[in-house]
N, C-alpha and C positions, 0 to 999 in steps of 0.2 A: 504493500500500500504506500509506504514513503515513495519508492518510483515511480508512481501515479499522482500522486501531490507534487511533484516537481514541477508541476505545470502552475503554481500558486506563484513563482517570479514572475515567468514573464506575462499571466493574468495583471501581478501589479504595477508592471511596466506599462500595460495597454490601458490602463486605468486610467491615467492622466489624461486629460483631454489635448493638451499640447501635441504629447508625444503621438498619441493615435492623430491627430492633425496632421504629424508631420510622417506618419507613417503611409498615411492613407494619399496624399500628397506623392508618394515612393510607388504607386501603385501604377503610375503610368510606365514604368520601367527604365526613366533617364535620370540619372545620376544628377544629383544638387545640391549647389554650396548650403552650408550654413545659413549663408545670411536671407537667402531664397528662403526654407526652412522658417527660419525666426518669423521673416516676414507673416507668409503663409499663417503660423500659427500664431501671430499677433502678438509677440512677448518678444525679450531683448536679445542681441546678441551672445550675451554671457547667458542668459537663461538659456538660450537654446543652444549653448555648446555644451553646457552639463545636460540636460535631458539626452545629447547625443551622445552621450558619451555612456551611458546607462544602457541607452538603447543596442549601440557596439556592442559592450561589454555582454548584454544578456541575447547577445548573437541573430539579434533580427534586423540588424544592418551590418553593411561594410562600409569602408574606407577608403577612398582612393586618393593621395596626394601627385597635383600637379603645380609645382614650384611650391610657393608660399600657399596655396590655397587646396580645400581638402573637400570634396565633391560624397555626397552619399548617396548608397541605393538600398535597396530591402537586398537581405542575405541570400535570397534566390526565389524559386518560385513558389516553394514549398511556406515560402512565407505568404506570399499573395494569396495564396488558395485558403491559409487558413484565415488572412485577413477577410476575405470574403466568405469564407465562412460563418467567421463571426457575428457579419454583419447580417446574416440571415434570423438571426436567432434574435425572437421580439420579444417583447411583455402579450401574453394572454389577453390583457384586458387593452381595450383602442385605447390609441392614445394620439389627442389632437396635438395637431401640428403647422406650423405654418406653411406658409402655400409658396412653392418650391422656386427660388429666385432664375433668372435667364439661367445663370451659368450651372444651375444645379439641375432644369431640364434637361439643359444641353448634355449633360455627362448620361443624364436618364437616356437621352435620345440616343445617344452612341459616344461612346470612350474604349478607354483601352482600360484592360484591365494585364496589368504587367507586361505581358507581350503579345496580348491577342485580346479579339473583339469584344467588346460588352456593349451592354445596354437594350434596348429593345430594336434596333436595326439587328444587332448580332444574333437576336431573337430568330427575326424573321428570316435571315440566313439560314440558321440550322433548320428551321421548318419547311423552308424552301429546298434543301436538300435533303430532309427525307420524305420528301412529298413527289419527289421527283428516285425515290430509291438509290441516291447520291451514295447515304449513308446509313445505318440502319442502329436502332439503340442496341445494346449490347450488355451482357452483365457483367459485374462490376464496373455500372456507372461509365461503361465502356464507348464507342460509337465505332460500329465496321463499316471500312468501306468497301463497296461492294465493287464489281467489276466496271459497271458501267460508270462508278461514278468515279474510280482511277480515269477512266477516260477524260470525263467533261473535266477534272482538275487537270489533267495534262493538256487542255484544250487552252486553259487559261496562264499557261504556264508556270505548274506545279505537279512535277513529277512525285508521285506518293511513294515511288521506289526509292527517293534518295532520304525519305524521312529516317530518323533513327529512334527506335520508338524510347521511351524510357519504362520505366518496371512498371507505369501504370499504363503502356501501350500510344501507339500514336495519335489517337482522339480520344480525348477526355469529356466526360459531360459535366459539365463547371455549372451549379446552381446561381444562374442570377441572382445578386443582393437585392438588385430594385424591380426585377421583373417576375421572380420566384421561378421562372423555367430555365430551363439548359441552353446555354451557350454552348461552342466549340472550344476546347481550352485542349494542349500538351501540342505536341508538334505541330502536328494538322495545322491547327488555329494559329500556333504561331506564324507558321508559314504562308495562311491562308490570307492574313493581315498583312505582310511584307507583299504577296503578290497583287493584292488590291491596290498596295498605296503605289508601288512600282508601274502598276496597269494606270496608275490616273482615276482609278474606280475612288480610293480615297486619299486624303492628306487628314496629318495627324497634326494635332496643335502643336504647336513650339511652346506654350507657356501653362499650358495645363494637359490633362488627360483624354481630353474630350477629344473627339475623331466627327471628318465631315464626308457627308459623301460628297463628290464633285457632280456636278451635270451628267458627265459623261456617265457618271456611276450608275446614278439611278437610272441612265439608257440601260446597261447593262445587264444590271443587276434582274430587273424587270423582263428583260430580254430571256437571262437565261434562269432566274429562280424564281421568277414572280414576284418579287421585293419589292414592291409600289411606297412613295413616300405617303401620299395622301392616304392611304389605308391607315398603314402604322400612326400616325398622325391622329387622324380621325378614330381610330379606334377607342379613344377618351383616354391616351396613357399618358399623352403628355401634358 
């Protein structure tokens, strides 16, 4: 039982609202100074180099120094998945809240989440490819792809032969925090996200997490998965 309570540190690391600000801030998957960080989470300089320093220490970030200046990320993925785990998990009872500002639909509408898609576009992705038998649910939380849908990924160029799966397999089904269904998350998704932004299908922010589709995207998209903006849109999520 004490090896099962050891999850009582980093519980009180995540406790602080700063640090979880500046955690959740890490989730787009680009490395950030300090001062970005403090900003972000509204406290000072010095306050936000000892929370990071906590946060290092209790192994849910890294470190990177270039010259004088020292850039941080989440310690890998295995952090992001449980940060969005986390965040799945509510109180029982409703609990009002305010009404979701520009920049907090936008992450609703489509972000990254570490290195692959989220949000309710990513949604309509994964449904669009098993509605089309792209990819099929699998157990353990799994997603296979099936034959035809190696094809339509190498059409878009992404070969699923060169993925290298990890111990949880090349597609992952990642529980949306804000949507409650399954996104695409582990290689697939990672990759799936690189070929989007590479195709012009999307660009990814430079100052936060949130992802856009470009015009030509929604050509596409719509083209080959049935992904309509105005659907998702109008379907009362945003």
């Amino acid at each position: 039982m004490a090896q099962l309570s050891d999850f009582s540190a980093t519980a009180f690391l995540l406790a602080d609202q700063a640090r979880a600000t500046m955690l959740t801030a890490l989730l787009g998957g680009k490395a950030l100074p300090a001062g970005e960080l403090a900003y972000t989470s509204g406290i000072t300089a010095q306050t936000a180099s000892a929370h990071l320093a906590k946060l290092h220490d209790g192994g849910l970030i890294t470190v990177e120094r270039e010259g004088r200046h020292r850039y941080y990320r989440l310690a890998g993925d295995h952090i992001a998945q449980a940060l969005e785990h986390l965040a799945n998990i509510q109180p029982n009872a409703p609990v009002r809240r305010k009404a979701l500002s520009p920049k907090a639909r936008d992450l609703r509408f489509c972000r990254c989440c570490y290195d692959h898609l989220a949000g309710q576009v990513s949604i309509a992705v994964a449904e669009g490819l098993q509605e089309r038998g792209y990819i099929l649910p699998a157990a353990d939380k799994l997603f296979e792809i099936t034959k035809s849908g190696a094809a339509w990924f190498a059409s878009i160029g992404l070969n699923v032969g060169t993925l290298k799966p990890t111990r949880r397999g090349i597609a992952r089904q990642c529980l949306d925090w804000t949507e409650r269904r399954h996104h695409i998350a582990g290689p697939l998704g990672v990759r799936m996200l690189s070929v989007f932004c590479e195709s012009g299908w999307m660009r990814r922010s430079e100052d936060s997490r949130s992802a856009q589709v470009t015009p030509a995207g929604w050509v596409e998209l719509r083209r080959h998965l049935g992904v309509e903006e105005g659907t998702i849109r109008n379907a009362g999520l945003s």
